[in-house]
Every structure is written in C-alpha cells, then in structure tokens.
C-alpha positions as CSV (number, residue, x, y, z in Angstrom):
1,X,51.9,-51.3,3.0
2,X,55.4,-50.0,3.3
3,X,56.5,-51.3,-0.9
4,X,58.8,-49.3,-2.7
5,X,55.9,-47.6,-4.5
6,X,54.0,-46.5,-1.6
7,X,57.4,-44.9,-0.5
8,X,57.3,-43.5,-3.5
9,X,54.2,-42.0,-2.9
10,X,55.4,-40.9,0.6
11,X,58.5,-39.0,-0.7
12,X,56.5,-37.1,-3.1
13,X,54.5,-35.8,-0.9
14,X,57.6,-35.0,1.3
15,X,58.9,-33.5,-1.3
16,X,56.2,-30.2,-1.4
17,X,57.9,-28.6,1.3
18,X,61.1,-28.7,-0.2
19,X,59.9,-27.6,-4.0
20,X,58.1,-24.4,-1.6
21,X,61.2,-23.3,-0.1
22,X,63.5,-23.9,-3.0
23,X,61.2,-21.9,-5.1
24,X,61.1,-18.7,-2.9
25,X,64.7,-18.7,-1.9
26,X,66.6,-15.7,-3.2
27,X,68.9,-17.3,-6.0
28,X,68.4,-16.5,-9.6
29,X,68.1,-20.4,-9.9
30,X,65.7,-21.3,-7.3
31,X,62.7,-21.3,-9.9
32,X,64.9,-23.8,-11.9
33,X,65.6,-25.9,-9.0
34,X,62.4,-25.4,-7.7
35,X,61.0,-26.9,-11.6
36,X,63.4,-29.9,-11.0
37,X,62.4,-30.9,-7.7
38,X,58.8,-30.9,-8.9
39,X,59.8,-32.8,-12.2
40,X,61.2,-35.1,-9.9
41,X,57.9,-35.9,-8.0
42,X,56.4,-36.1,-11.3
43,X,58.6,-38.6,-12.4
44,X,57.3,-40.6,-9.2
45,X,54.4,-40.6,-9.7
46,X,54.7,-42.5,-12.8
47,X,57.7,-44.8,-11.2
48,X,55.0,-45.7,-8.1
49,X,51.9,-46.5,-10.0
50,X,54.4,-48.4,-13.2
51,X,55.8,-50.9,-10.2
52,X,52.5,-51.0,-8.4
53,X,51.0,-52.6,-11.4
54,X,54.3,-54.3,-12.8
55,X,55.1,-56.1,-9.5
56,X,51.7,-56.6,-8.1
57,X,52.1,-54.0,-5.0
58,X,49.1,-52.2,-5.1
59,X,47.4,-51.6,-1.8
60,X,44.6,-49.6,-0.5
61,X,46.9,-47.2,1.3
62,X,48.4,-46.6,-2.1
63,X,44.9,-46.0,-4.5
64,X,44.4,-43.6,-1.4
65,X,47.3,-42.0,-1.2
66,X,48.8,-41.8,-4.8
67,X,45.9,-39.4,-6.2
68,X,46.1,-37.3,-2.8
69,X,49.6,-36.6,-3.5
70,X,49.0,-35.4,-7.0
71,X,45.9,-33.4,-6.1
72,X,48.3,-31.9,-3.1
73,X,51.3,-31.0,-5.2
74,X,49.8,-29.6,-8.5
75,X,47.6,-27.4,-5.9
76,X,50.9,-26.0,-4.1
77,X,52.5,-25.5,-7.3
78,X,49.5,-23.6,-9.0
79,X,48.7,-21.1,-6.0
80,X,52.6,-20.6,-6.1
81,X,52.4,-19.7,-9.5
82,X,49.3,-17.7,-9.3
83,X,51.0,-15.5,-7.7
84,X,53.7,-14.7,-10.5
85,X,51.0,-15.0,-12.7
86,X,48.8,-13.2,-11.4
87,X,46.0,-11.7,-14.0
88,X,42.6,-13.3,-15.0
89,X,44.8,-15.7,-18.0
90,X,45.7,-17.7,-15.2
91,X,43.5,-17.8,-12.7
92,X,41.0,-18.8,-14.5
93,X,42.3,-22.7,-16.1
94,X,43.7,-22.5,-12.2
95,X,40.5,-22.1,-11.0
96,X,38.8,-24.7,-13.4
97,X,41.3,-27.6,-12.2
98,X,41.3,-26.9,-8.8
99,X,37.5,-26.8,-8.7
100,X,37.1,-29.7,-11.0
101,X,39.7,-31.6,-8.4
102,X,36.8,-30.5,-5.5
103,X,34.3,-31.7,-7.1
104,X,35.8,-35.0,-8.4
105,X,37.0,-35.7,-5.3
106,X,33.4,-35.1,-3.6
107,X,31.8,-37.2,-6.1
108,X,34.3,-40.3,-5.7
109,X,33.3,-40.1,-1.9
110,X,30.0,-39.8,-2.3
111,X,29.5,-42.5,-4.5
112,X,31.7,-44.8,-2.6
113,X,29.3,-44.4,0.4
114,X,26.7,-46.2,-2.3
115,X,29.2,-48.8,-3.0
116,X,29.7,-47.6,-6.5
117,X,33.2,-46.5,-6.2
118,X,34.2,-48.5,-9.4
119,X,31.5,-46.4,-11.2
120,X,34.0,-43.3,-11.0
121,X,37.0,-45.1,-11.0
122,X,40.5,-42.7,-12.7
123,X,39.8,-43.3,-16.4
124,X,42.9,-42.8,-18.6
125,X,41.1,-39.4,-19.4
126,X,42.4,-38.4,-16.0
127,X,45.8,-39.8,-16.1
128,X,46.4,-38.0,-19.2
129,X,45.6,-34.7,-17.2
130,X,47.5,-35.2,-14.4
131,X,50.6,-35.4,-16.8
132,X,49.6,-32.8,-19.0
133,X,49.3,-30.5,-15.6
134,X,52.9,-31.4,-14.5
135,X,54.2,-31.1,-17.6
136,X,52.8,-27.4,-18.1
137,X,53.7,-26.8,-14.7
138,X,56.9,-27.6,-15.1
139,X,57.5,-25.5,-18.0
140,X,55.8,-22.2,-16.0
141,X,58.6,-23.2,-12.8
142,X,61.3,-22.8,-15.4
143,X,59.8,-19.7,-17.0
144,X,60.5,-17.8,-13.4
145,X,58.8,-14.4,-13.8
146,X,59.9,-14.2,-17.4
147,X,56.8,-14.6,-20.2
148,X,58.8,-16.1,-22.5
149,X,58.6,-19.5,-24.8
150,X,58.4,-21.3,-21.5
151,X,56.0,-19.5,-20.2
152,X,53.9,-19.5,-23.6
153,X,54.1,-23.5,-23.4
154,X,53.2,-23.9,-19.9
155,X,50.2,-21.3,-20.2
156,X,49.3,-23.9,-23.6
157,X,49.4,-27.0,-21.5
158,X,47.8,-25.2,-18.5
159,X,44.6,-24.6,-21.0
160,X,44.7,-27.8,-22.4
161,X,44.9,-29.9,-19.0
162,X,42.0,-27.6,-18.1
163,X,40.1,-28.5,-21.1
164,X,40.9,-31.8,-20.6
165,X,39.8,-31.5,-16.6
166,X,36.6,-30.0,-17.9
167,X,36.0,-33.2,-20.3
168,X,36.9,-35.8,-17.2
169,X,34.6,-34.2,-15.2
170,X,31.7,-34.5,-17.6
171,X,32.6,-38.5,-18.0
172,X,32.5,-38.9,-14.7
173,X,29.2,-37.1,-13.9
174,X,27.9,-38.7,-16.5
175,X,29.1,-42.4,-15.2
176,X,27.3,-41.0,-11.5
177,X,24.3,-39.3,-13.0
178,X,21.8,-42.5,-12.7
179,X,22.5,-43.0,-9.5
180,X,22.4,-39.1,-8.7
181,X,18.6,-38.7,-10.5
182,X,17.5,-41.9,-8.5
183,X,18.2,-39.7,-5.2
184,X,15.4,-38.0,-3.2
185,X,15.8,-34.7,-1.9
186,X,15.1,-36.3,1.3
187,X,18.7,-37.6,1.1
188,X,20.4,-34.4,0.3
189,X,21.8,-31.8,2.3
C-alpha cells in the first residue's frame, strides 16, 4: 500500500496546503511559485499512475486515492482563482467542472453499489481533461491578476477542459443509462 506511487499520490495531496499559502503570501512571486508547486503535483500525478502501471503497483488505496487528489487540487486551485477572476467568464467553465466532478463522482458510487463500477470506469476522455485542467490552470497561476497572454491561454484551456468535462460526462451517463432506466422509483430517493 505504501509503493512509491501511492506516496506520490500522498504528497500531492500534501502539497495543497502549501500551493494555498504560497499563492496568497505577499511577494510579487508568490502566484509564480504558487503555479510551480501546482505544476509539480501535476507532474505527479502523471509519475504515480506511469509507475503504477509500468511496475505493476497498483492497489485499491491508489484507484481511490489518485482521482480524489485530482478532484481535491484542481478544486482548491479553481475557487482560488475564482476569486481573481471573478466575473461570469469564469465562473461559469468553473462551475461546469466542478459540477460535472459532483456528478461523476455520485454516479461512480452509485453504480458501484450495483456492482457495475467497470461500467464507468476513467475513460481516456477523462484523463485528457484532467491534464488539460492543470495545464490551463497552470497558465492562469502564472498570469497573477494580470489578463494577459497567460491569462488568455488559461481562460482557452479552462473552456476547453470544460467542454471536454461536458463530453465525459455524457459518455459516462450514457455507459450508466440502462441500468439507470431499469430502476424503479421505488429505489430512488
């Protein structure tokens, strides 16, 4: 349980506190550092899941933990943002991947208590936005409060990984929807 990428995994998460305090310390570069520190846990998650496969370590704990630190990172760093960028251009992608991450999530659970996990397993769809999201994110930690070229990219990828979100989620509803028609109301809430 304790491999080098569940570690991995571990330090990511570990590192949100720092990336928060980093990014509202009064330096004129604490928006840079704050963008390397989360490039860094970025980085990891790609180094954890690459050895995980590559050297045969993947656990349980780590398919558990791995997506909760993405989901927990790209959250922080989003609300953090929101608040530099604070008008409707933002809030709105922001809104659409952190509901799509609810509902996702809510889905995977409920369709794991029907022993259908596999039917919503993380398609490469999803992998390819999580990195788009970091990757935007990363270029709105080095923009600062400045709307500049950074700024312009990270808003692009922000839209994109949104879009992309958007698209995931429709797979994956799709992959749950027999089992979802074949429920009563009698089972729902």
């Amino acid at each position: 349980m304790w491999n080098i990428p569940n570690q991995l995994t571990l330090l990511r998460i570990g590192m949100i506190p720092v990336f928060v305090v980093l990014y509202y310390l009064p330096w004129a570069w604490s928006h840079i550092a704050s963008a390397g520190i989360f490039g860094l846990a970025a980085l990891t998650d790609w180094v954890d899941g690459y050895l995980a496969r590559k050297m045969g370590l993947e656990t349980s704990f780590g398919a558990f933990l791995d997506p909760v630190a993405d989901k927990l990172i790209v959250v922080v760093a989003l609300i953090i943002l929101l608040e530099v960028h604070s008008t409707i251009w933002f809030a709105l992608p922001t809104l659409v991947i952190i509901g799509r991450e609810v509902v996702i999530s809510a889905l995977r659970e409920w369709m794991a208590e029907r022993g259908l996990r596999e039917e919503v397993a993380v398609s490469m769809l999803g992998k390819v936005k999580t990195w788009v999201q970091m990757a935007a994110i990363v270029f709105l930690l080095l923009a600062g409060k400045e709307f500049g070229g950074f700024a312009i990219i990270g808003y692009f990828g922000l839209y994109a990984s949104a879009g992309i979100a958007l698209g995931s989620m429709v797979v994956y509803l799709k992959q749950a929807w027999p089992e979802m028609r074949g429920t009563s109301s009698a089972e729902t809430d």
